[in-house]
C-alpha positions in Angstrom: 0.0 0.0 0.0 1.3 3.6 -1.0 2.3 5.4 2.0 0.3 8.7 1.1 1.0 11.8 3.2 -0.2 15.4 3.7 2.2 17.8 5.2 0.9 20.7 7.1 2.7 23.9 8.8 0.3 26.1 8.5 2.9 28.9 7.3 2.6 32.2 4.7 4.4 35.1 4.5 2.8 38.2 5.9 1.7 35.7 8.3 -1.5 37.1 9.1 -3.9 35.5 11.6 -6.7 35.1 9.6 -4.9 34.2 7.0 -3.5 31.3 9.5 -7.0 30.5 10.4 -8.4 30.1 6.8 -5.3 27.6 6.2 -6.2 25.9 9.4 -9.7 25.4 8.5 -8.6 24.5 5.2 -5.8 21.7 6.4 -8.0 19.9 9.1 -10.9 19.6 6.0 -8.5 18.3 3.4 -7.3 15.4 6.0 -10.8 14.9 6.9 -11.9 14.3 3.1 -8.7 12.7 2.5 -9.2 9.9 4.8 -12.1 8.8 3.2 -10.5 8.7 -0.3 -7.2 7.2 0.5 -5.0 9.5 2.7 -3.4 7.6 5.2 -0.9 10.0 6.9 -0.6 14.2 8.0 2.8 15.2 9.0 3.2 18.3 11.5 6.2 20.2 12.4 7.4 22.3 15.3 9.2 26.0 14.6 9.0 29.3 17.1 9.8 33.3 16.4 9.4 32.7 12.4 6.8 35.5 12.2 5.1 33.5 9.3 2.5 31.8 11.8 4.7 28.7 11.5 3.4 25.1 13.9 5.0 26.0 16.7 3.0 23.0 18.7 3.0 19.9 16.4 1.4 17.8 19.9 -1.8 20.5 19.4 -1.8 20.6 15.8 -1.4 16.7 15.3 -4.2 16.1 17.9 -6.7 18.8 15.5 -6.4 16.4 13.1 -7.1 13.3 15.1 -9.8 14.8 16.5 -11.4 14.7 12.8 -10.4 11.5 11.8 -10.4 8.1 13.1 -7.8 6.0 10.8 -5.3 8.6 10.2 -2.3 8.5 11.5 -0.6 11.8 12.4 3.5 12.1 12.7 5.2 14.7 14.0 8.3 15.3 12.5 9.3 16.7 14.4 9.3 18.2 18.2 11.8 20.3 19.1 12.6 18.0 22.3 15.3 20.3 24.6 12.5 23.5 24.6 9.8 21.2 25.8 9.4 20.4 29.9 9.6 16.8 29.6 7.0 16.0 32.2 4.1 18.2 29.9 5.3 17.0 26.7 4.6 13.1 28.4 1.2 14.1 29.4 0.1 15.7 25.9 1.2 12.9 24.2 -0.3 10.6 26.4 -3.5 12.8 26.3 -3.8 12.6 22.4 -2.6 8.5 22.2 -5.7 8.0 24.5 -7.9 10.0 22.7 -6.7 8.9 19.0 -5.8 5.2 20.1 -2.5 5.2 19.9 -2.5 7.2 16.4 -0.1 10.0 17.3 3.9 9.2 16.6 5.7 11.9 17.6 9.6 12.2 16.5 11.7 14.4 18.7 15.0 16.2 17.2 17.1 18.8 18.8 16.5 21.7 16.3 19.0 23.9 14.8 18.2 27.6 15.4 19.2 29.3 18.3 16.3 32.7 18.4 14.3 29.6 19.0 16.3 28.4 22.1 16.6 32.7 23.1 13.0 33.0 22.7 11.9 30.0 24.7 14.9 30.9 27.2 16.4 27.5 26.5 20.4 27.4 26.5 21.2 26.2 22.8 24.8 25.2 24.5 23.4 22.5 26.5 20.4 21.4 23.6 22.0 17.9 24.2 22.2 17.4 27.3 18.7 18.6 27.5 17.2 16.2 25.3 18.9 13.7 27.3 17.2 14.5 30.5 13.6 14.8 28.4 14.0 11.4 27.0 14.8 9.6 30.5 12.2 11.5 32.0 9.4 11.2 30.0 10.0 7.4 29.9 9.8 7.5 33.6 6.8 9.6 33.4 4.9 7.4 31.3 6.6 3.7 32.8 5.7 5.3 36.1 9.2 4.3 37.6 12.1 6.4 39.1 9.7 8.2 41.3 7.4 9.4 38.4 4.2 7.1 39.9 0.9 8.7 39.3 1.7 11.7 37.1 0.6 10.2 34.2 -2.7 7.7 34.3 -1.5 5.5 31.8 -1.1 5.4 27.6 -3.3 3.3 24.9 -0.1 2.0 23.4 2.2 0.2 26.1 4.8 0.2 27.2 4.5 4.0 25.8 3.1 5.8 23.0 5.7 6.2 19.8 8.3 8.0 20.3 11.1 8.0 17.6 14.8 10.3 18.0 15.2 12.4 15.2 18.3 14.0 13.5 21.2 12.9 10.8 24.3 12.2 13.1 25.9 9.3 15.0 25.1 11.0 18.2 21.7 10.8 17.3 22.7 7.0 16.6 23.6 6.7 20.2 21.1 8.4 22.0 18.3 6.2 20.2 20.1 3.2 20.6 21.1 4.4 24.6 17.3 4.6 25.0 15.8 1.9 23.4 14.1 3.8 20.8 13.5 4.0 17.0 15.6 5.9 14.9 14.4 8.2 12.7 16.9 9.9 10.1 16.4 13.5 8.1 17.5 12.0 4.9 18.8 8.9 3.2 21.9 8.5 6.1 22.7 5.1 5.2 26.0 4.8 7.0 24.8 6.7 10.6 21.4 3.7 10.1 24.4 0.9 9.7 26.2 2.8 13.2 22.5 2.3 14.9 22.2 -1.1 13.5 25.6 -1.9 15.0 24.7 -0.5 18.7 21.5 -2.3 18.8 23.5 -5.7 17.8 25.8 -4.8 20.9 22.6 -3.7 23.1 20.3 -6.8 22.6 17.6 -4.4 21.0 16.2 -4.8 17.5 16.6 -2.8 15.4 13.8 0.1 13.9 15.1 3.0 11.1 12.7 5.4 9.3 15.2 6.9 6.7 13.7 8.6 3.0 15.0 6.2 0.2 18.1 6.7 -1.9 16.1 8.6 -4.3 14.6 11.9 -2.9 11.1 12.7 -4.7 10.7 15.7 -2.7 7.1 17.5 -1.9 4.7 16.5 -5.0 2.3 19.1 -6.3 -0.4 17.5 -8.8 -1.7 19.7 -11.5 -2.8 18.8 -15.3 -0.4 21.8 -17.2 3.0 21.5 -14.4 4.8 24.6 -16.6 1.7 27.1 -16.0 1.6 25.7 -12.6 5.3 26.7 -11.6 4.6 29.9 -13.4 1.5 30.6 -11.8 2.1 29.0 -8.4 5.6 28.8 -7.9 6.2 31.9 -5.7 4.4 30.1 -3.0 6.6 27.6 -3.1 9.8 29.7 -3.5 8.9 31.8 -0.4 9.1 29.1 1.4 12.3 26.9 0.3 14.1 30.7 0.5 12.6 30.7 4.2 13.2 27.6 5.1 17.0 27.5 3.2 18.0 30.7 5.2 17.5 29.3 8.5 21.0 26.8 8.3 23.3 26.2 5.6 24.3 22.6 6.3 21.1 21.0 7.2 19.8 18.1 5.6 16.0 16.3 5.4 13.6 15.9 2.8 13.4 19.4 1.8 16.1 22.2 3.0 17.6 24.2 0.9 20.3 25.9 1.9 21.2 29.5 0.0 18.4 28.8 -2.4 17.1 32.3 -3.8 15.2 31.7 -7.6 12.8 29.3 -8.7 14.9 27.8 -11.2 17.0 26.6 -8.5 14.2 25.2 -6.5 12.6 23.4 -9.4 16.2 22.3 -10.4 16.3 20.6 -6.9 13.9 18.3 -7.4 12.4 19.1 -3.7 9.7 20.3 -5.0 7.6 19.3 -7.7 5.0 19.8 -10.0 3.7 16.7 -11.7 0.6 15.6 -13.6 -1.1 12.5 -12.4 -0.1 10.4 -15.6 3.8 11.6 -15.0 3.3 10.5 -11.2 1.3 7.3 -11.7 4.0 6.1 -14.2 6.9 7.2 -11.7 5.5 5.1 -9.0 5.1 2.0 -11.0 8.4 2.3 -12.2 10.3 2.8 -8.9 9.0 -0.5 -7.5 9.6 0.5 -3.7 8.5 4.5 -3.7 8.6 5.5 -0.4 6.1 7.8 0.9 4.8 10.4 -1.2 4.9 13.6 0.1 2.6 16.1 -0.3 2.3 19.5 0.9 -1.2 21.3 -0.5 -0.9 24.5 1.3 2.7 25.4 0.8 3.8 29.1 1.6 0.0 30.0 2.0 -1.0 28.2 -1.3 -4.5 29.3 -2.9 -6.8 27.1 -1.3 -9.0 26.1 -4.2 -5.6 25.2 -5.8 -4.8 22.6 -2.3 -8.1 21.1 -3.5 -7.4 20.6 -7.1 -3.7 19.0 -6.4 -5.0 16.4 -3.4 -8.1 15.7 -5.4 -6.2 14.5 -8.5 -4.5 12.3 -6.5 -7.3 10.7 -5.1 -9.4 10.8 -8.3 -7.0 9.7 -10.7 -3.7 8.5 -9.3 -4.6 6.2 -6.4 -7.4 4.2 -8.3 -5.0 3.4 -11.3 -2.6 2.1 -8.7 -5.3 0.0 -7.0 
């Protein structure tokens, strides 16, 4: 089965409330419909001080679309672990895997910019130390061991809800392997997934890797003329791979960009894509094992009515012919 998903962060670039709230309303109704015709994943994100109305609580937001749906599965990818108090982001996750049965898997990374540590009064210097302490805490929290009995009444998924470490280093190797939990990779990392492999070998544990395949297919935009799209549409999407490109230059996942600045360059990356349903369907059926596919309807505060079109041809036209 095609691993379909719908990435939301609710972003656009005067970020005006009620421009936020129309994309909100917009998002929850296109995962709603989107269940029912196919959709089997929303992916949320966490980012603070961007001015753009950017997620900045991915537990919330996941938990809005939940709320609507009852097969869905909502991942965030991911929480920034070291600006959360461990002991709340336990009992919100615990909270929603009660409510959703056990439909909430939340990845937590360390982040990478430091206003958002400064505006959260978190101390960037000691981001891994601090995701250390959330990890063995929140465990504790939900296990109710180490002195953490009765905080939290209990989780629908035992031992503990899903909980993956996030990031694209061998420390992040260690730390997941150190605390028995799924790795989950920014990008196709084969070498740092062979390290975790290796300390799980040494540590008893089996072994669980979420890594993006060798081939990176990027956020998928469906439309029936792609050129007038891009023309058209495209400064939506530029806005936001400039955003998001200026906030590191050596980052790595499924669609940074570092120093990107004209949509030639962005469509040159392959990160994001427009694509008509034939050109996707044959894709698909020619890469044998896809991946996910990725997309990402109201990018950089997207025309709404265009969302619809793009999700709807999938549904309409591209998941039928793959059966």
């Amino acid at each position: 089965m095609l691993l379909t998903v719908l990435r939301f962060n609710f972003a656009s670039p005067h970020g005006d409330a009620r421009t936020q709230s129309r994309l909100l309303s917009a998002a929850l109704e296109l995962a709603q419909w989107g269940e029912s015709h196919g959709i089997t994943s929303i992916s949320v994100d966490e980012h603070h001080a961007t001015g753009h109305g950017w997620s900045c609580n991915p537990i919330l937001a996941a938990a809005m679309f939940l709320a609507r749906t009852s097969t869905l599965i909502a991942s965030v990818d991911c929480a920034l672990g070291p600006l959360w108090n461990p002991v709340r982001l336990a009992e919100d996750i615990a909270l929603v895997d009660n409510m959703s049965h056990g439909r909430l898997h939340t990845t937590v990374g360390l982040g990478y910019r430091t206003v958002e540590y400064e505006s959260l009064r978190a101390d960037f210097d000691r981001r891994g130390e601090l995701m250390d302490n959330l990890l063995e805490r929140m465990l504790s929290v939900w296990s109710g061991t180490n002195g953490d009995a009765g905080i939290c009444t209990g989780t629908w998924t035992r031992p503990h809800p899903p909980l993956y470490v996030g990031g694209g280093a061998r420390v992040t190797a260690r730390r997941a392997a150190r605390f028995r939990l799924p790795l989950s990779l920014a990008d196709h990392l084969p070498e740092v997934a062979a390290y975790y492999r290796e300390l799980c070998a040494q540590a008893g544990l089996t072994p669980f890797i979420l890594m993006p395949g060798p081939v990176n297919h990027g956020m998928v935009y469906l439309h029936e003329d792609p050129e007038r799209a891009w023309a058209e549409l495209g400064e939506h999407i530029l806005w936001e791979a400039v955003t998001y490109g200026g906030w590191s230059t050596d980052q790595r996942s499924l669609m940074h960009l570092p120093g990107v600045r004209t949509l030639d360059e962005v469509k040159a990356s392959g990160r994001y894509r427009f694509l008509t349903p034939e050109e996707l369907i044959a894709e698909i059926r020619d890469a044998g094992d896809y991946g996910p596919l990725v997309m990402h309807p109201l990018v950089g505060g997207m025309p709404i009515d265009e969302a619809w079109k793009s999700v709807q041809l999938l549904t309409d036209k591209v998941l039928p012919a793959l059966g």
